[in-house]
C-alpha positions in Angstrom: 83.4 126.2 116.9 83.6 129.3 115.1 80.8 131.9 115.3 80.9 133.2 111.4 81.3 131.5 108.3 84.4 132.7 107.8 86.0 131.0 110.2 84.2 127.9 110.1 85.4 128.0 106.7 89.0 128.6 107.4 88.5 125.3 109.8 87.1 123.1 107.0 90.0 124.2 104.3 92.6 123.8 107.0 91.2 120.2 107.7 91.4 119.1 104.4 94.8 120.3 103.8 96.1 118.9 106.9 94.1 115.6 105.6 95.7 116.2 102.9 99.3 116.0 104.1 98.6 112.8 106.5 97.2 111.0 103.6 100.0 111.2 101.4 101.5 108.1 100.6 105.3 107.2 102.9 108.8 108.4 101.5 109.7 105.3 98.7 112.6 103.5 100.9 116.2 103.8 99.0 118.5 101.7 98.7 121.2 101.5 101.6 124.3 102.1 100.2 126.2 98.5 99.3 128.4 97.1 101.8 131.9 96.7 99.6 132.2 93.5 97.9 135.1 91.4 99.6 138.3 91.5 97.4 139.0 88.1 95.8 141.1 86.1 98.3 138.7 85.1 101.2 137.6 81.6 100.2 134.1 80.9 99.3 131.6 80.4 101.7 130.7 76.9 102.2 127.4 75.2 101.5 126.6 74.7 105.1 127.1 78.3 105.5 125.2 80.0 102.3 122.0 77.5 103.6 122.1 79.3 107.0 122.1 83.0 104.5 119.2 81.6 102.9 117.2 80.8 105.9 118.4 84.1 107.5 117.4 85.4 104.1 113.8 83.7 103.9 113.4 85.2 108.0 114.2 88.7 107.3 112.0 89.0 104.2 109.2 87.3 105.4 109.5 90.0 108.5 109.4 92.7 105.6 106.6 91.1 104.4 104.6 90.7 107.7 105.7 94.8 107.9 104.4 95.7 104.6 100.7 94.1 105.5 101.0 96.5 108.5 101.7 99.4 106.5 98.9 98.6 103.7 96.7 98.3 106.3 97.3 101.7 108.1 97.6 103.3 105.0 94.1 101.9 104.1 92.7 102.9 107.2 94.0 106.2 106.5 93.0 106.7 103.5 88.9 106.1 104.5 89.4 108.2 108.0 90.7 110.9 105.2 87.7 110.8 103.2 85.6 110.9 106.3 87.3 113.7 108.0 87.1 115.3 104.2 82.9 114.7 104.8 82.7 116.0 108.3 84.3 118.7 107.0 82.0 119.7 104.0 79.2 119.3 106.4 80.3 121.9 108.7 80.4 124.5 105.9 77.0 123.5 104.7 75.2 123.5 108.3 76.9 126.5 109.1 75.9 128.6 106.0 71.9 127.2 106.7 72.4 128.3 110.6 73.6 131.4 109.1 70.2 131.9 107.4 68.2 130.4 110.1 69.5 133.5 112.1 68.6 136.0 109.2 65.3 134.6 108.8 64.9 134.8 112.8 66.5 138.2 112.5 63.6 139.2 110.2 60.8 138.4 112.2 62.6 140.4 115.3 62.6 143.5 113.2 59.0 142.6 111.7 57.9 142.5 115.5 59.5 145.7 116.0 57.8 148.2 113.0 54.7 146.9 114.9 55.3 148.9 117.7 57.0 146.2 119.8 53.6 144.3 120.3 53.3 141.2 119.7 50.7 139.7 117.9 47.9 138.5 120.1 48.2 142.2 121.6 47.0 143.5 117.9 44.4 141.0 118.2 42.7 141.9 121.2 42.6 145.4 120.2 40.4 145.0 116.6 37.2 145.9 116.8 36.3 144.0 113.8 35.1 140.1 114.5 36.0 138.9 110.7 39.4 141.1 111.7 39.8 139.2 114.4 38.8 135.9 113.4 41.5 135.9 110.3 44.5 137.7 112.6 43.3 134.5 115.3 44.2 132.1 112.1 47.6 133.7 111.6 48.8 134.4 114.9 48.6 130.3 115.0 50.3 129.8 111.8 52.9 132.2 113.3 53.4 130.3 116.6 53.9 127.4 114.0 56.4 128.9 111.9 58.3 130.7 115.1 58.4 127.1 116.7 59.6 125.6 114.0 62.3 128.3 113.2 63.6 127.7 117.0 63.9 124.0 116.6 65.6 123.7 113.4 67.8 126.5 115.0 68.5 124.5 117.5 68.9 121.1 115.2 70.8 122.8 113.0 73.5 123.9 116.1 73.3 120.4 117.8 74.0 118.5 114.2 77.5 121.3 114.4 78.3 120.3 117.5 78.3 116.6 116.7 80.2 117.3 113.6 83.1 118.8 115.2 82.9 115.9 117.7 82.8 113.2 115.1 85.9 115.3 113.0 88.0 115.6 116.0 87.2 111.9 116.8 88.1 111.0 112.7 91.3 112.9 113.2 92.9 111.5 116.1 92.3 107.9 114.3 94.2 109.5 111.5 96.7 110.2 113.3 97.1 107.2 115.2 97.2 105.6 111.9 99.6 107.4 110.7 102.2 107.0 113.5 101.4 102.8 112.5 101.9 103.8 109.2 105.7 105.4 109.9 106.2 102.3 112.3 105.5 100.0 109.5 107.6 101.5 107.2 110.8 101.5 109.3 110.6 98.1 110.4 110.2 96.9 106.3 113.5 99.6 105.7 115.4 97.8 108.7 114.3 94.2 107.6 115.1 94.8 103.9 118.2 96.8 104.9 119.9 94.2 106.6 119.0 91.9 104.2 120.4 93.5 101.2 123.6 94.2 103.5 124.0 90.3 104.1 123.6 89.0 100.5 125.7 92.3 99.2 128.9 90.8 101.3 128.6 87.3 99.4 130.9 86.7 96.5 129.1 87.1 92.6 129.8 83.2 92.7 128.2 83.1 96.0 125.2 84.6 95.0 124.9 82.5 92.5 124.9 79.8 94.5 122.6 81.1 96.7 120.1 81.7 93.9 120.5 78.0 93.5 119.7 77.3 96.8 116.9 79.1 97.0 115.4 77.7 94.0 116.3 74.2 95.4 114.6 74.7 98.7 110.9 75.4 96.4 111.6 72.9 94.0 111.3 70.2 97.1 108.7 71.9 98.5 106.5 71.6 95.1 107.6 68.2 94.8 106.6 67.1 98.0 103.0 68.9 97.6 102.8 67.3 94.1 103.8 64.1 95.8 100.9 64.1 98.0 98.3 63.5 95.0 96.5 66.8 95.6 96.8 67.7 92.1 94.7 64.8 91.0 92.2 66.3 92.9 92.4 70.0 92.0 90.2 70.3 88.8 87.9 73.2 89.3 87.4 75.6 86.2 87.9 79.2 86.2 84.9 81.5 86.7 84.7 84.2 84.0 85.6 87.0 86.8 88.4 84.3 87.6 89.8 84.1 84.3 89.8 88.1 83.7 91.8 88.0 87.2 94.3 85.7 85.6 94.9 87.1 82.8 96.0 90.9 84.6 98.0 89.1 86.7 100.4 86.9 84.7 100.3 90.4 82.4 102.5 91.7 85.1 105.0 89.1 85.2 108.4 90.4 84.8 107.5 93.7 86.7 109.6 94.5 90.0 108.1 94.2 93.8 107.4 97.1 95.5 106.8 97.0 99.2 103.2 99.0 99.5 102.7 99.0 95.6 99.7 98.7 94.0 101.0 99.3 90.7 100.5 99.3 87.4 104.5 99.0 87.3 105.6 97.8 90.8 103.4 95.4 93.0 103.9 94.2 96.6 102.0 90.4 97.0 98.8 91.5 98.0 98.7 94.7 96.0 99.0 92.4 93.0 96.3 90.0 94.1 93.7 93.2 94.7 94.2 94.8 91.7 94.2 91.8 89.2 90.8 91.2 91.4 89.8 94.8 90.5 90.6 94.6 86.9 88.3 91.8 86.7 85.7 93.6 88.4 85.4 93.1 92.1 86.8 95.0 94.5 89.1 92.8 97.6 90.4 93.9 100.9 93.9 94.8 100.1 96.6 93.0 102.4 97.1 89.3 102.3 95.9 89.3 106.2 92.4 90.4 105.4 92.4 88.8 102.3 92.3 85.8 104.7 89.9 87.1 107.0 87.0 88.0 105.0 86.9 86.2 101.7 85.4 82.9 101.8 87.6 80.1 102.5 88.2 76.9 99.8 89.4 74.1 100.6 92.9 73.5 98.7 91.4 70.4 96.5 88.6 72.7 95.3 90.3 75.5 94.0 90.4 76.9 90.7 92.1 79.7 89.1 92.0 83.2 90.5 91.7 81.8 93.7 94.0 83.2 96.2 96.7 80.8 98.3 97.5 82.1 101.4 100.6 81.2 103.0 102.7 80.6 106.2 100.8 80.7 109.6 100.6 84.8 109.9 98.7 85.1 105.8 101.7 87.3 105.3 102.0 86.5 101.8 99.7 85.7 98.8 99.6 84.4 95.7 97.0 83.2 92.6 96.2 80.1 91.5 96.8 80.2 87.5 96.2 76.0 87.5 98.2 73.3 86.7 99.5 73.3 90.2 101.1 76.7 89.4 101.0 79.8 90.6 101.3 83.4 90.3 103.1 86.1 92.7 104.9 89.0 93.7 107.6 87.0 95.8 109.5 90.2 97.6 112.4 93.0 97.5 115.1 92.4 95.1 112.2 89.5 92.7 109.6 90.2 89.9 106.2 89.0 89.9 106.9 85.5 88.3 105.2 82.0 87.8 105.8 79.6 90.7 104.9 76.4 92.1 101.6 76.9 94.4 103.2 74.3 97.0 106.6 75.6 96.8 106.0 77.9 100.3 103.9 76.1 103.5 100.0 76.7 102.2 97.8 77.9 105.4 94.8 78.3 102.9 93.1 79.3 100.1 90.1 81.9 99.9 87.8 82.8 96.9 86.9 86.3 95.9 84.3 85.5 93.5 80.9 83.2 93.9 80.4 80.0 93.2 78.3 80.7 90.2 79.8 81.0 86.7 83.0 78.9 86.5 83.2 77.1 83.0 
């Protein structure tokens, strides 16, 4: 540590900045540059192949997606470590400025000791002659052992609570930047997922596409009608809590809007950033990636849900969605989709969790 306020000062500032920098939010991805599309001539892919694209499709994707919970996960854990390096540092400043006058005030009773001839004071006691003298002087040479002791030992607190600040700030800052280095992992893997994903459906015909849109659309529509199939919607008839219907309402506002890996919005959303925020519109706050959604909210099982809660899907909870009713849902489905209405067993269902209590559904 520093010895003057100055410095200590400096330190603090520079922390935050540097905080400052680490925090900041990854570089947006672009765009690869479009692989050429094939001239006409090559014959259309056939239906065989364009269901093996999808699949390849649905892998790379859902690999983006399982990225993009890393990332919004780092960058939450960065953004708290931030806040309490930000602390640490404020701290610093503060106990160094009251060590600073600690020192004066210890200073002061040097010097007071010194225009006294250099005596100390149970030397001027022994030499009054007068008993009331040396009664009273008795009284407050113990009040000034008392105050000297104390001085010394918030002195000392005062430098041991420094010490342990500048422990716990370098501590805070290596988790940042651990975090951080996640963080940049994270985002390259969901560039290199989405990148090659946009390079395999860029080389498909426009009537290839097309078909593939199709397909994809096929593959949920079997899904929901095997889920719907099973009876479970004759079962599903909870009501909406009041925090539940506020949820709903922000999030089928948003339909229409693009996804956004690691978007919270209000005009791009990722799957989980949508989930949180239509959560904190209605007035509880959620963890914010599908994976702790999981974890920590309280799990429903999928006959008793209502709407607002949240279906969790595939075996690694890396995607989310809300239940709107009517078998239905709402979701941010990924890169290159807008949040849109879909069925709620139109992907594999590991679960659903509530964010709200019990209390106050309708």
């Amino acid at each position: 540590m520093g010895t003057g306020k100055r410095g200590l000062i400096a330190t603090a500032v520079a922390v935050v900045c540097a905080v400052t920098v680490l925090a900041a939010p990854g570089t947006a991805f672009a765009n690869p540059t479009p692989s050429p599309t094939p001239s006409a001539g090559p014959a259309l892919a056939t239906g065989q192949h364009l269901e093996a694209v999808r699949k390849k499709l649905d892998k790379l994707y859902r690999a983006a997606g399982r990225a993009t919970d890393e990332y919004n996960a780092a960058e939450e854990k960065a953004d708290k470590q931030s806040a309490e390096v930000v602390e640490l540092a404020k701290k610093i400043v503060k106990g160094q400025e009251k060590l600073r006058k600690l020192k004066d005030r210890a200073g002061a009773a040097a010097a007071a000791q010194y225009r006294g001839g250099g005596l100390p004071p149970e030397a001027h006691l022994v030499l009054s002659d007068d008993p009331q003298d040396f009664l009273d002087g008795a009284g407050r040479v113990r009040e000034g052992h008392h105050a000297t002791k104390g001085l010394l030992g918030e002195l000392t607190r005062t430098q041991e609570d420094l010490e342990q600040y500048a422990k716990d700030a370098s501590a805070q800052w290596k988790k940042l930047e651990a975090g951080r280095k996640a963080k940049a992992a994270a985002q390259k893997k969901i560039e290199k997922q989405i990148a090659q994903a946009e390079k395999l459906e860029s080389a498909l015909q426009k009537e290839e596409q097309e078909r593939l849109a199709e397909l994809e659309k096929e593959a949920a529509n079997k899904a929901q009608t095997a889920w719907l199939d099973s009876g479970i919607l004759d079962e599903i008839d909870g009501k909406a809590s009041e925090q539940g219907k506020k949820a709903v309402q922000y999030a089928t506002a948003q339909i229409g809007k693009p996804y956004q890996w690691g978007a919270e919005g209000p005009e791009t959303y990722d799957c989980s950033g949508l989930t949180s925020q239509a959560w904190t519109s209605a007035g509880r706050g959620i963890p914010r990636t599908s994976q702790e959604q999981w974890k920590r909210l309280k799990h429903i099982a999928v006959q008793d849900m209502r709407p607002g809660d949240l279906i969790i899907y595939f075996g690694d909870a890396s995607h989310v969605a809300m239940y709107i009713g009517d078998g239905a849902m709402v979701h941010a489905p990924r890169p290159g989709r807008t949040v849109t209405i879909a069925g709620a067993g139109s992907m594999p269902i590991l679960g659903v969790v509530r964010p709200d209590p019990d209390t106050g559904a309708n």
